[in-house]
mmCIF file of the protein (N, C-alpha, C, O) and its ligand, coordinates in Angstrom:
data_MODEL
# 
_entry.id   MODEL 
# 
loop_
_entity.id 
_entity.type 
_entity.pdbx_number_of_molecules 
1 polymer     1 
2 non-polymer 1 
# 
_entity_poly.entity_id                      1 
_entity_poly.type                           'polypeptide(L)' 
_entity_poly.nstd_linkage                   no 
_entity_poly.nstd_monomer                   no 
_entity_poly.pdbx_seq_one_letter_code       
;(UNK)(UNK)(UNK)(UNK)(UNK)(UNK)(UNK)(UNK)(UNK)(UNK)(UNK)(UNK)(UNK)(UNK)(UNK)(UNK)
(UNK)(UNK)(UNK)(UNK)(UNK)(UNK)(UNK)(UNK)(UNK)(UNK)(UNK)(UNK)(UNK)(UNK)(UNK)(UNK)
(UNK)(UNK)(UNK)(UNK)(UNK)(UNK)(UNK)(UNK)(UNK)(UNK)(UNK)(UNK)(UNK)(UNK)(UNK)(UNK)
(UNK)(UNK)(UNK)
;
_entity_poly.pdbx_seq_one_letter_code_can   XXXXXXXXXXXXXXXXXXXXXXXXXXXXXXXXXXXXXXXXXXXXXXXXXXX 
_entity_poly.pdbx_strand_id                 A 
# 
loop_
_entity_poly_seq.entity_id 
_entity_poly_seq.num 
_entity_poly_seq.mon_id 
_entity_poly_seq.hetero 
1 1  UNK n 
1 2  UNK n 
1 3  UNK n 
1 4  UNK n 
1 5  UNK n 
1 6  UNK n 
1 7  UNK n 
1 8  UNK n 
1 9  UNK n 
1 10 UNK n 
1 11 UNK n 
1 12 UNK n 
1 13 UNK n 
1 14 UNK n 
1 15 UNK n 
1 16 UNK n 
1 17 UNK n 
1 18 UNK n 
1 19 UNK n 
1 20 UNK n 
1 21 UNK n 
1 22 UNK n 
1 23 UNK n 
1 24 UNK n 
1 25 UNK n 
1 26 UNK n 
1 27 UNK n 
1 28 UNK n 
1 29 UNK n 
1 30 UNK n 
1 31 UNK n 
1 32 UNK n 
1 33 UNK n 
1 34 UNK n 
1 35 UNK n 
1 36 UNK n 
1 37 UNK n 
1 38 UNK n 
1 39 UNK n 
1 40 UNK n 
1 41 UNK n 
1 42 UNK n 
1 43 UNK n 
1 44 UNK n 
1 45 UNK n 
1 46 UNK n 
1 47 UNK n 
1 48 UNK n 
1 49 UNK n 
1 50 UNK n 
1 51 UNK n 
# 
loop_
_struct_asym.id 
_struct_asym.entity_id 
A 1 
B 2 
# 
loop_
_chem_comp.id 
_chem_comp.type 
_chem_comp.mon_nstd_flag 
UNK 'L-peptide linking' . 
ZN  non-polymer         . 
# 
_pdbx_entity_nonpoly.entity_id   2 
_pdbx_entity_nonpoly.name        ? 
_pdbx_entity_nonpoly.comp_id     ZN 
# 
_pdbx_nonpoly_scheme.asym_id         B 
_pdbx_nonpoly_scheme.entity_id       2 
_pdbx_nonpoly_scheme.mon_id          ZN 
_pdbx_nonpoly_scheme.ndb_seq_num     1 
_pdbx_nonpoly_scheme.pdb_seq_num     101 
_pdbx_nonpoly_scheme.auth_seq_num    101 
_pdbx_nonpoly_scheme.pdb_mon_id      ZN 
_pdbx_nonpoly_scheme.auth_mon_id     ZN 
_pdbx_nonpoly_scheme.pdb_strand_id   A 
_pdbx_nonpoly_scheme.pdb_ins_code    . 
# 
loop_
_atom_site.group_PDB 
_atom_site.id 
_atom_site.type_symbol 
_atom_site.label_atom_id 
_atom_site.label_alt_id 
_atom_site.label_comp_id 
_atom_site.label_asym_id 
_atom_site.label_entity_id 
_atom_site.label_seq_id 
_atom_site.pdbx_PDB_ins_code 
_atom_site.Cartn_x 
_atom_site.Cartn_y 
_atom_site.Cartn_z 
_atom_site.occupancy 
_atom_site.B_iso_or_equiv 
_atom_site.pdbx_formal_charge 
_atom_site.auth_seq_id 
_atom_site.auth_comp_id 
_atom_site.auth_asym_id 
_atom_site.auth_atom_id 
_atom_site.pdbx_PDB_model_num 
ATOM   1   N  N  . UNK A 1 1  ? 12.126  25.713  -5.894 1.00 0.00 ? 1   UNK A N  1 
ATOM   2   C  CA . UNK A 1 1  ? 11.300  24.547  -5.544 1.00 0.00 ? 1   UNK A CA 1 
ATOM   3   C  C  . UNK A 1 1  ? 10.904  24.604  -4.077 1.00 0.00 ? 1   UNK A C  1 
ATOM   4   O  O  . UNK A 1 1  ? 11.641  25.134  -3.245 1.00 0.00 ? 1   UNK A O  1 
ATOM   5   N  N  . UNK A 1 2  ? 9.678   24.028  -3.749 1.00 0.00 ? 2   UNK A N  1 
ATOM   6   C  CA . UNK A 1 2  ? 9.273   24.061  -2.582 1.00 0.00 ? 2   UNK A CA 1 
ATOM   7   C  C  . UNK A 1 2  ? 9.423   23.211  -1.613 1.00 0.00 ? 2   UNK A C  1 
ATOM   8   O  O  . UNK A 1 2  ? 8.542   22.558  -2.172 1.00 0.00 ? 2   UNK A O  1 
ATOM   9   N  N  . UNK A 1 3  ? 9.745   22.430  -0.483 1.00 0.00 ? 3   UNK A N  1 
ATOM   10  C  CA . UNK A 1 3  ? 9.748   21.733  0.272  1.00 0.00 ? 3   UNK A CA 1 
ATOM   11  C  C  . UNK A 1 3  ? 8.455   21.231  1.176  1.00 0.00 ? 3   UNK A C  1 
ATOM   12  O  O  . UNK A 1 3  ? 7.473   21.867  0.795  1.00 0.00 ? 3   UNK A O  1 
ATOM   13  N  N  . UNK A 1 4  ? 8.200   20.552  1.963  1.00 0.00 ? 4   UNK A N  1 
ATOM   14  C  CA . UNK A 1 4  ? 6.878   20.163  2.614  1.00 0.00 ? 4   UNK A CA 1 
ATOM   15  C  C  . UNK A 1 4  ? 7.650   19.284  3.662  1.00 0.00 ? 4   UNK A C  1 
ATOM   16  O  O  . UNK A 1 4  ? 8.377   18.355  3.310  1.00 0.00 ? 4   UNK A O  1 
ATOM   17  N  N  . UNK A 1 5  ? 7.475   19.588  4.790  1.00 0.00 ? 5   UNK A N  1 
ATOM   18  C  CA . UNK A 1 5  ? 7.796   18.625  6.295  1.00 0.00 ? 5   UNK A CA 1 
ATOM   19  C  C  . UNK A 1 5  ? 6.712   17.326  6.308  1.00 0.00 ? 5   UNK A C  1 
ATOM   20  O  O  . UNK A 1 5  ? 5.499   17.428  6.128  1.00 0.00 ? 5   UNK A O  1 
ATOM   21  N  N  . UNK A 1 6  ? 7.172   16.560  6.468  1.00 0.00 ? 6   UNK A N  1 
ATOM   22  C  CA . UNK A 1 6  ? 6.381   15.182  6.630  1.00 0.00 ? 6   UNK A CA 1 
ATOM   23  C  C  . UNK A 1 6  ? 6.752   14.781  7.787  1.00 0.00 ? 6   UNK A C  1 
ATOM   24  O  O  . UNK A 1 6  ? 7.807   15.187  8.272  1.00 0.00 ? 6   UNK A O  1 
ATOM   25  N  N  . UNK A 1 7  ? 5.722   13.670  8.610  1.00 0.00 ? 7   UNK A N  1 
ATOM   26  C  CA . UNK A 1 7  ? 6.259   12.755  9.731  1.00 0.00 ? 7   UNK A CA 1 
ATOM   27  C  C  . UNK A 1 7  ? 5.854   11.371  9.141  1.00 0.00 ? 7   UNK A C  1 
ATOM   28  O  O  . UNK A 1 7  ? 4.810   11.051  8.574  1.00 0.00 ? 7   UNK A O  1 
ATOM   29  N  N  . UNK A 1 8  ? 7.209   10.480  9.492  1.00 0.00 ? 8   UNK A N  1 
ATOM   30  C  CA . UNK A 1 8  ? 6.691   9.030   8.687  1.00 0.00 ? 8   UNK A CA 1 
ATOM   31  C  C  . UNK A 1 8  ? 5.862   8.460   9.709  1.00 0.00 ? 8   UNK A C  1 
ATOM   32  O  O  . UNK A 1 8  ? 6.089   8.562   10.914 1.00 0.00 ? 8   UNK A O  1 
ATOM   33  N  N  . UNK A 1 9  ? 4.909   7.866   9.197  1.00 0.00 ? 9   UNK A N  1 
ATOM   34  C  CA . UNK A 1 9  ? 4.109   7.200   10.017 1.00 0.00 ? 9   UNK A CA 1 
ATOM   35  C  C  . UNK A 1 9  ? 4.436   6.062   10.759 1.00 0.00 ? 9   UNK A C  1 
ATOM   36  O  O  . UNK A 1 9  ? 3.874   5.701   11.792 1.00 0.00 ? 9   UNK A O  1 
ATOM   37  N  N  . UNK A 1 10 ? 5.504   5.432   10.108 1.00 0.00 ? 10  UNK A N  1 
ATOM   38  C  CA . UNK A 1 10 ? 6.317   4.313   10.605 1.00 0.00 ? 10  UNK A CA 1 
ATOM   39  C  C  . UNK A 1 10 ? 7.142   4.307   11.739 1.00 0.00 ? 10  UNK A C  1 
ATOM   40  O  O  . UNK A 1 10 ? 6.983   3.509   12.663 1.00 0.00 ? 10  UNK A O  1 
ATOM   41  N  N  . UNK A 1 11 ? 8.097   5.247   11.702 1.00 0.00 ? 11  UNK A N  1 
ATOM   42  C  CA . UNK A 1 11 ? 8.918   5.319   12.739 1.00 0.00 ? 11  UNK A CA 1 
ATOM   43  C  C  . UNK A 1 11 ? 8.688   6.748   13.458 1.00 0.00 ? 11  UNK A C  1 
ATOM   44  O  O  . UNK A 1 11 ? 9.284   7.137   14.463 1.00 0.00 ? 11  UNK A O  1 
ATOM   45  N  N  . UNK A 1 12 ? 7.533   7.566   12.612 1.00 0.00 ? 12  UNK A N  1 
ATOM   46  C  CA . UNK A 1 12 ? 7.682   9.130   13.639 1.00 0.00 ? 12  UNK A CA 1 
ATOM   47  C  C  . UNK A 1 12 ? 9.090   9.982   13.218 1.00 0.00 ? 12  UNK A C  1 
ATOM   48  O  O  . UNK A 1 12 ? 9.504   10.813  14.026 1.00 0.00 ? 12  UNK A O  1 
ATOM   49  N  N  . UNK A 1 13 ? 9.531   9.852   12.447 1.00 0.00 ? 13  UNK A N  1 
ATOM   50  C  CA . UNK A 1 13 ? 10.843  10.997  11.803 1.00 0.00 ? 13  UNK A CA 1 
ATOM   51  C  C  . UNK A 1 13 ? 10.070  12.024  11.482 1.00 0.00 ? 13  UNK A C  1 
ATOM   52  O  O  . UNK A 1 13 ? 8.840   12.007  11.448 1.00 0.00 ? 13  UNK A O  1 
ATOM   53  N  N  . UNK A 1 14 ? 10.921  13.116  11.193 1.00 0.00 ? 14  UNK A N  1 
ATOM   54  C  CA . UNK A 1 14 ? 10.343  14.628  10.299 1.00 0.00 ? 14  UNK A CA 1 
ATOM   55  C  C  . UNK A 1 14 ? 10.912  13.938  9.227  1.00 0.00 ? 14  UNK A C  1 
ATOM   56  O  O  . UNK A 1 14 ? 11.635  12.961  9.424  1.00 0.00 ? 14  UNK A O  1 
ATOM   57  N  N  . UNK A 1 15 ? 10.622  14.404  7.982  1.00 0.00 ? 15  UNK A N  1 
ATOM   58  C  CA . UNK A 1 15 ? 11.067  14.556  6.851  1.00 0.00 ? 15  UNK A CA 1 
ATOM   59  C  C  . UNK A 1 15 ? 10.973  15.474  6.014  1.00 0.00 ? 15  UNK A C  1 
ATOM   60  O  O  . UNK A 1 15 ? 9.862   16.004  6.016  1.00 0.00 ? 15  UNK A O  1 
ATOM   61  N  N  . UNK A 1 16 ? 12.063  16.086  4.927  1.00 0.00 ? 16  UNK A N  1 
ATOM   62  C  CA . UNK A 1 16 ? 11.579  17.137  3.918  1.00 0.00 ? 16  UNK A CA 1 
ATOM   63  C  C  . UNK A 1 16 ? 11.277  16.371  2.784  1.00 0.00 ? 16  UNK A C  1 
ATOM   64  O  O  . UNK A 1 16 ? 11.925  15.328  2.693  1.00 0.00 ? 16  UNK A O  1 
ATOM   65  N  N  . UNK A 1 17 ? 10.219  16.680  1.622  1.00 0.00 ? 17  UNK A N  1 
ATOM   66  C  CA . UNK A 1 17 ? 10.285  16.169  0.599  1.00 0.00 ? 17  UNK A CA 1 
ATOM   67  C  C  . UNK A 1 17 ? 9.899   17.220  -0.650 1.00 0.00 ? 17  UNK A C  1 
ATOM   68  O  O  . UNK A 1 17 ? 9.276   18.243  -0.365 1.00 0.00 ? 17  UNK A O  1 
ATOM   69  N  N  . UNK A 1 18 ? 10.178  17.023  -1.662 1.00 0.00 ? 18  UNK A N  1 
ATOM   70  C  CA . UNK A 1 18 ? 10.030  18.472  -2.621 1.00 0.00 ? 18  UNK A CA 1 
ATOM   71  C  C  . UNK A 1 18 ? 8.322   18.348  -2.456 1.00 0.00 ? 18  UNK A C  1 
ATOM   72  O  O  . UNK A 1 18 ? 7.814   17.250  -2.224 1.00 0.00 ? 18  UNK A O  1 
ATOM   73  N  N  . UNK A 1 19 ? 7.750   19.203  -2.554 1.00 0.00 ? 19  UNK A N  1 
ATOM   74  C  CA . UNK A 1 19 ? 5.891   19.694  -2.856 1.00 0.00 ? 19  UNK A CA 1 
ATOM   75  C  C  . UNK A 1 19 ? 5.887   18.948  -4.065 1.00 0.00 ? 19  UNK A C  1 
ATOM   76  O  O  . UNK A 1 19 ? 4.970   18.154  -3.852 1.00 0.00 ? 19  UNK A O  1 
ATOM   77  N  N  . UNK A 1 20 ? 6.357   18.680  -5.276 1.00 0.00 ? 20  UNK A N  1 
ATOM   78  C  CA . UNK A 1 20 ? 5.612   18.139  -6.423 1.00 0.00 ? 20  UNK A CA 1 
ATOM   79  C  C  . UNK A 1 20 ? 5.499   16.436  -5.882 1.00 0.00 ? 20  UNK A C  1 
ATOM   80  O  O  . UNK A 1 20 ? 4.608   15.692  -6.292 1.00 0.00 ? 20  UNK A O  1 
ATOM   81  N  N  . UNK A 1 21 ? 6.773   15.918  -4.713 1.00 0.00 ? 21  UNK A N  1 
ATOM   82  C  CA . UNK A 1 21 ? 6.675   14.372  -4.172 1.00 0.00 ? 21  UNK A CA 1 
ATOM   83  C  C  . UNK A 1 21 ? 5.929   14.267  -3.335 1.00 0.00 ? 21  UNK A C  1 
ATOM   84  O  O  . UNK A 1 21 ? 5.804   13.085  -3.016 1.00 0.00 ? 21  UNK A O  1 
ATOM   85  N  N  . UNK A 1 22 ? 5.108   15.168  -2.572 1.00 0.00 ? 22  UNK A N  1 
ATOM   86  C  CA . UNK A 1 22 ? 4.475   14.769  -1.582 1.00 0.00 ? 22  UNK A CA 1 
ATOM   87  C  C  . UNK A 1 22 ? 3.608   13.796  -1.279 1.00 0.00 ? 22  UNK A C  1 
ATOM   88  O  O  . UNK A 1 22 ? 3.671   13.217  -0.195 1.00 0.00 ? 22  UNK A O  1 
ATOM   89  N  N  . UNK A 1 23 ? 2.511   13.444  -2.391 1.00 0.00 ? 23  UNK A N  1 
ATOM   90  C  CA . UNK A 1 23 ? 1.727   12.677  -2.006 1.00 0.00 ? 23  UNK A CA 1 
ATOM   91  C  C  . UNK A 1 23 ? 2.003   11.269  -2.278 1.00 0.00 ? 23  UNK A C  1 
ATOM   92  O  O  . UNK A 1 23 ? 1.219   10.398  -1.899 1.00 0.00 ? 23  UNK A O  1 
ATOM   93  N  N  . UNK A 1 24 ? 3.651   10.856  -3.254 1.00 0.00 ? 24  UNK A N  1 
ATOM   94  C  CA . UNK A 1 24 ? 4.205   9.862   -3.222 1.00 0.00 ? 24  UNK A CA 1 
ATOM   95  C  C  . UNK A 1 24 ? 4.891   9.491   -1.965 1.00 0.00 ? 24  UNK A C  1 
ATOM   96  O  O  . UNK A 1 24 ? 4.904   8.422   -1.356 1.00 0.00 ? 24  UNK A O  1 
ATOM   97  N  N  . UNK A 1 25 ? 5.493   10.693  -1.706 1.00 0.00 ? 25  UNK A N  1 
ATOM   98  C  CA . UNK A 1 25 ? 6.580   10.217  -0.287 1.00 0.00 ? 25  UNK A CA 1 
ATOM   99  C  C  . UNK A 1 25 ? 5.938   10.391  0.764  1.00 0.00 ? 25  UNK A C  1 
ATOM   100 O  O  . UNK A 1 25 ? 5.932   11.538  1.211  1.00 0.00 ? 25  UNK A O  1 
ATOM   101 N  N  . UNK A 1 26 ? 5.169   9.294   1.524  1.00 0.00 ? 26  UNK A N  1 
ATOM   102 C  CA . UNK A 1 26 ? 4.762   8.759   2.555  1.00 0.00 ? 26  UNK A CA 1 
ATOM   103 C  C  . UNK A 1 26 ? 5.500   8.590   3.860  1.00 0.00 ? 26  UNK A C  1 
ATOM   104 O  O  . UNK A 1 26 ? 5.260   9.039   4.981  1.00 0.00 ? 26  UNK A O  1 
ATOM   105 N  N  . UNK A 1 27 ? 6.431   7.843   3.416  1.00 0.00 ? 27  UNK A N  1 
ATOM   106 C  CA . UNK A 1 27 ? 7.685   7.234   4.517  1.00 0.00 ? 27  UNK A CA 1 
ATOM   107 C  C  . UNK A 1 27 ? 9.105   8.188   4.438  1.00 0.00 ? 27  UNK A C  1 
ATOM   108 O  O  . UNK A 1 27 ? 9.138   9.193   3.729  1.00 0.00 ? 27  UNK A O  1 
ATOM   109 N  N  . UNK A 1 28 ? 9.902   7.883   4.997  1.00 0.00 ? 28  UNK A N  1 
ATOM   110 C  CA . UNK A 1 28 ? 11.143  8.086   5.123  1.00 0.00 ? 28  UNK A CA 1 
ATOM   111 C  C  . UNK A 1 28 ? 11.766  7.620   4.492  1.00 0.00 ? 28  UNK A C  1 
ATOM   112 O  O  . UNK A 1 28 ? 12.249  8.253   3.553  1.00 0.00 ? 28  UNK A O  1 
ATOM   113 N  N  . UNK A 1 29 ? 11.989  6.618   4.643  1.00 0.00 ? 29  UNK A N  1 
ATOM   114 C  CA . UNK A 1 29 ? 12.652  5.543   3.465  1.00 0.00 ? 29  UNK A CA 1 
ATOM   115 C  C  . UNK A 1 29 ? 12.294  4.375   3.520  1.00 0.00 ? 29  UNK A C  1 
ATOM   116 O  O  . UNK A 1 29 ? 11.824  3.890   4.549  1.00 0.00 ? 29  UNK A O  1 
ATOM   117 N  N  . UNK A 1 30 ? 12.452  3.718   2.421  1.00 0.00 ? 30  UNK A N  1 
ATOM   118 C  CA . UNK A 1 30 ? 11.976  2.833   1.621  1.00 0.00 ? 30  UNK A CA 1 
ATOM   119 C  C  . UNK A 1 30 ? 11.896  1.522   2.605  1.00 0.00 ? 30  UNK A C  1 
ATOM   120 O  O  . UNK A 1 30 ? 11.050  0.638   2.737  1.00 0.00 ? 30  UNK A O  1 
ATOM   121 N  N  . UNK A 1 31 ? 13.159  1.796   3.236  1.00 0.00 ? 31  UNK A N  1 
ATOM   122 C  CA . UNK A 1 31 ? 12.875  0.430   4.981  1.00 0.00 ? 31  UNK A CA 1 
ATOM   123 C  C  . UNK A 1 31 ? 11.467  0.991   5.834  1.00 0.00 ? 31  UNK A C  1 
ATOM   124 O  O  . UNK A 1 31 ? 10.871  0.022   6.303  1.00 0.00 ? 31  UNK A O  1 
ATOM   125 N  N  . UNK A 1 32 ? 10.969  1.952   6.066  1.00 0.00 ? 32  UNK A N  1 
ATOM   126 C  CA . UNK A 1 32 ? 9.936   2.310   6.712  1.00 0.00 ? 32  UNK A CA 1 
ATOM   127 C  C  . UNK A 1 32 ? 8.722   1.756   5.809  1.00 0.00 ? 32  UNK A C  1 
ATOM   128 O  O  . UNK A 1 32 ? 7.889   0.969   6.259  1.00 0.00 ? 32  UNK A O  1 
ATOM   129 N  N  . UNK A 1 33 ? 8.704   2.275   4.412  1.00 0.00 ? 33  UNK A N  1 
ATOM   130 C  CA . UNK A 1 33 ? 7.554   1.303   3.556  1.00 0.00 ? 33  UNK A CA 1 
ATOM   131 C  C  . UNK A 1 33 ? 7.657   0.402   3.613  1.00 0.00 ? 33  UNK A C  1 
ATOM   132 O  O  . UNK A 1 33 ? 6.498   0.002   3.727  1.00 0.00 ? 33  UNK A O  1 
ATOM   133 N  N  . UNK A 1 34 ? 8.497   -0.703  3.630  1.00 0.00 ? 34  UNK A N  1 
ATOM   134 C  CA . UNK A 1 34 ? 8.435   -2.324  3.653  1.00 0.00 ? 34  UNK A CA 1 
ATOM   135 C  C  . UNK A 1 34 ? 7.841   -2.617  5.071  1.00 0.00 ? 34  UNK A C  1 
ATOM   136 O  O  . UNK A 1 34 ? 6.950   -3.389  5.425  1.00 0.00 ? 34  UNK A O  1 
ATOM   137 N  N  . UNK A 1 35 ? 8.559   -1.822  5.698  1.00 0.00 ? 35  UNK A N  1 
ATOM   138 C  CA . UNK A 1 35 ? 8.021   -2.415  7.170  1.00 0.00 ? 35  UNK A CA 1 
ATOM   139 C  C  . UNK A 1 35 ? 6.472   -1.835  7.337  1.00 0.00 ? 35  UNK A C  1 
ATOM   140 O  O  . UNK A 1 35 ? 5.754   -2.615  7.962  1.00 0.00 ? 35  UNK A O  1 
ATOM   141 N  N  . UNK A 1 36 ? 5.954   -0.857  6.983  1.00 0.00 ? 36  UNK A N  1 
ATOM   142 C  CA . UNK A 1 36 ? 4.459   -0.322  7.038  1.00 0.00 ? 36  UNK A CA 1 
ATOM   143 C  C  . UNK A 1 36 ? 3.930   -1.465  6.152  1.00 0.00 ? 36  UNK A C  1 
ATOM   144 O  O  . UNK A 1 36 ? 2.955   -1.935  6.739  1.00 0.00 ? 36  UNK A O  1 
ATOM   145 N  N  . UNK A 1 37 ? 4.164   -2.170  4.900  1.00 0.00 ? 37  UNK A N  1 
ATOM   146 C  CA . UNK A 1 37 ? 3.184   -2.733  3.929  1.00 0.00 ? 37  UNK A CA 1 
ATOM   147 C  C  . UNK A 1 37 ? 3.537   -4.362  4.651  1.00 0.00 ? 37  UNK A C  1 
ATOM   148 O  O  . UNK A 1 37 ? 2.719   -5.260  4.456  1.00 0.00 ? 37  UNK A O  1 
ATOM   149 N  N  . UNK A 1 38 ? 4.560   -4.584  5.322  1.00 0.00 ? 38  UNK A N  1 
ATOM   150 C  CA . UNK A 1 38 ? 4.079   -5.981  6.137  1.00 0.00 ? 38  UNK A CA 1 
ATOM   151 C  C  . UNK A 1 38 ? 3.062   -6.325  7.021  1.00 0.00 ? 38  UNK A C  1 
ATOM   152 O  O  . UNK A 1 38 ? 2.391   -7.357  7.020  1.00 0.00 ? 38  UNK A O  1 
ATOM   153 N  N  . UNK A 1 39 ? 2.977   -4.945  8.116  1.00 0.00 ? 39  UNK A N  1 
ATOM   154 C  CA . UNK A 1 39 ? 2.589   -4.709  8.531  1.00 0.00 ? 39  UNK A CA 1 
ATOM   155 C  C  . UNK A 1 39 ? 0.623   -4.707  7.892  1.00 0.00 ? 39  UNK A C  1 
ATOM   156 O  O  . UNK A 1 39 ? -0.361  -5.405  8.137  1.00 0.00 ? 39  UNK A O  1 
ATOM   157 N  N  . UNK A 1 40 ? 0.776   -4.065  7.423  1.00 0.00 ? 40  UNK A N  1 
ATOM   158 C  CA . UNK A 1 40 ? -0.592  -4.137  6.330  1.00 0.00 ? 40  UNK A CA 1 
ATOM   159 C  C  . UNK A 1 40 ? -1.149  -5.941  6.132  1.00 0.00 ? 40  UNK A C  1 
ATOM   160 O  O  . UNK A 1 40 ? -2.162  -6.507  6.545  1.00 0.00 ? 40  UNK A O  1 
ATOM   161 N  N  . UNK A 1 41 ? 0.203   -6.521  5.199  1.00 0.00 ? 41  UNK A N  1 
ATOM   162 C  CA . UNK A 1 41 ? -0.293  -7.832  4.972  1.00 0.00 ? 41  UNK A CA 1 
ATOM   163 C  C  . UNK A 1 41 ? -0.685  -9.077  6.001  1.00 0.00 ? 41  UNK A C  1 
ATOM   164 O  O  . UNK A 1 41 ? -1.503  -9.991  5.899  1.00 0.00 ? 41  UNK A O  1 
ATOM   165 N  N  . UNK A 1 42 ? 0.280   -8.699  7.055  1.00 0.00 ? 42  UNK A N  1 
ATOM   166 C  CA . UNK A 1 42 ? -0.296  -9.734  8.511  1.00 0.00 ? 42  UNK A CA 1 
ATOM   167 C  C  . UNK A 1 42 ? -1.544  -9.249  8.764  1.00 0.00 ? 42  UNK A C  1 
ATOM   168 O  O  . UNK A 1 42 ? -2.486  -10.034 8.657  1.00 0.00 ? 42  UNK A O  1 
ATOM   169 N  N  . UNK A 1 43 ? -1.761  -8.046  9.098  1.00 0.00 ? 43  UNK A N  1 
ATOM   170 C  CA . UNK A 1 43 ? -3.262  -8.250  9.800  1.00 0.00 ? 43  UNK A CA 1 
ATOM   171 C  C  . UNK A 1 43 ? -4.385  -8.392  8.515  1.00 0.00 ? 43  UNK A C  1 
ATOM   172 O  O  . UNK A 1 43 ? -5.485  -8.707  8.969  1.00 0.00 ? 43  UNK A O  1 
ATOM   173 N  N  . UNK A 1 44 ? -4.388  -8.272  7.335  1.00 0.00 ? 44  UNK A N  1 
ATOM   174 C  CA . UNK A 1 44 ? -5.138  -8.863  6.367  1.00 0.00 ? 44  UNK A CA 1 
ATOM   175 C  C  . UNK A 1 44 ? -5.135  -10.344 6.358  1.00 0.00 ? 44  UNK A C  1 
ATOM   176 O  O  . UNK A 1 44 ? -6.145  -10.863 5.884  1.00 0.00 ? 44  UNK A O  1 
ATOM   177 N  N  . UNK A 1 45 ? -4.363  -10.988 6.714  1.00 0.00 ? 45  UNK A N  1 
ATOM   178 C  CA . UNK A 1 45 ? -4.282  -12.430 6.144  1.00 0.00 ? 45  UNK A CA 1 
ATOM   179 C  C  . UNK A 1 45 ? -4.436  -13.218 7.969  1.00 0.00 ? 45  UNK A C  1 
ATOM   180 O  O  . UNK A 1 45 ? -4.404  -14.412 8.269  1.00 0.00 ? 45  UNK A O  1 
ATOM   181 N  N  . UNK A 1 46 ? -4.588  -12.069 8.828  1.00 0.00 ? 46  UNK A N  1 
ATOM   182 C  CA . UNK A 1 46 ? -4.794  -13.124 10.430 1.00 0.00 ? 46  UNK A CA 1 
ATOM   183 C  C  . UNK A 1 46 ? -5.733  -11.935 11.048 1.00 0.00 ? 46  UNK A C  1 
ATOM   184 O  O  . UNK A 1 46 ? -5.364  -11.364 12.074 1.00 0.00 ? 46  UNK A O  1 
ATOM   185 N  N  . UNK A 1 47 ? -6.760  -11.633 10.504 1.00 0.00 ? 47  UNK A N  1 
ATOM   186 C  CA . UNK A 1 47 ? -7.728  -11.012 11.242 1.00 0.00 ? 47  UNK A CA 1 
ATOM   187 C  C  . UNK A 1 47 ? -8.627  -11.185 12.506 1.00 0.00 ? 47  UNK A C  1 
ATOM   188 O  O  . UNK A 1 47 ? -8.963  -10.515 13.482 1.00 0.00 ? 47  UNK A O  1 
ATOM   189 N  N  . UNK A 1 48 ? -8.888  -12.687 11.882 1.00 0.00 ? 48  UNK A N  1 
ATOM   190 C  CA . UNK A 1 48 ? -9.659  -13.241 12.609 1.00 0.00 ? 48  UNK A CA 1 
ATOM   191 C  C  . UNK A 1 48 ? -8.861  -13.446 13.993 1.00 0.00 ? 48  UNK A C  1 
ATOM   192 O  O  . UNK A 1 48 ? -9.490  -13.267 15.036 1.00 0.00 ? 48  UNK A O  1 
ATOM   193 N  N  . UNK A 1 49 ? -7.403  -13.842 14.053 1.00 0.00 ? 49  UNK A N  1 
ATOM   194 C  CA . UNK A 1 49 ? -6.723  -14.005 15.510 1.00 0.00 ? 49  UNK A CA 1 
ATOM   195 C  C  . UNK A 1 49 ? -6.832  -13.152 16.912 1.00 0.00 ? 49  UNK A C  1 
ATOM   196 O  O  . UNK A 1 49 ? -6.718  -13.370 18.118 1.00 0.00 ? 49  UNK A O  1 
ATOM   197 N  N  . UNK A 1 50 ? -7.120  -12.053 16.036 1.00 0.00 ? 50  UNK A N  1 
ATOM   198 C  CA . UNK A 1 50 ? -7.674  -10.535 17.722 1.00 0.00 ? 50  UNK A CA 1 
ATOM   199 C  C  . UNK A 1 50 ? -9.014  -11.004 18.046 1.00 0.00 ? 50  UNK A C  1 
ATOM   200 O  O  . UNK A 1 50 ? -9.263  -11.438 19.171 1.00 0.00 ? 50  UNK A O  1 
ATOM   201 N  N  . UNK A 1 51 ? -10.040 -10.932 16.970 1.00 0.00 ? 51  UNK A N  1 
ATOM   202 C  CA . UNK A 1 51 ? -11.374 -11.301 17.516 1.00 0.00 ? 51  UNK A CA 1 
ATOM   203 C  C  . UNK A 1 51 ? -11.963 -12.485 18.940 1.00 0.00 ? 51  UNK A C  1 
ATOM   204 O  O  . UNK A 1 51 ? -13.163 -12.605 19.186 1.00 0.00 ? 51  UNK A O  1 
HETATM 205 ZN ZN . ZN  B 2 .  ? 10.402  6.364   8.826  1.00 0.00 2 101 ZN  A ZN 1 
# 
């Protein structure tokens, strides 16, 4: 099986993940996705507050 190096976008880690998970495994772990998809939902729902 093959491996693939990732960097989470969240916190900046390396990560290994098998080649067939890659385009599922995004994050590091699953605390890095929660915190990326909050992240997501505040500035959808308070856009207008930067402007
Ligand atoms: Zn992470």
């Amino acid at each position: 099986m093959k491996y693939v190096r990732k960097i989470c976008p969240a916190c900046g880690n390396q990560f290994v993940v098998l080649e067939s998970m890659e385009e599922k495994a995004i994050y590091c772990t699953l605390k890095c996705f929660l915190e990326s998809q909050d992240q997501i939902s505040e500035n959808k729902t308070s856009p207008s507050l930067h402007e």
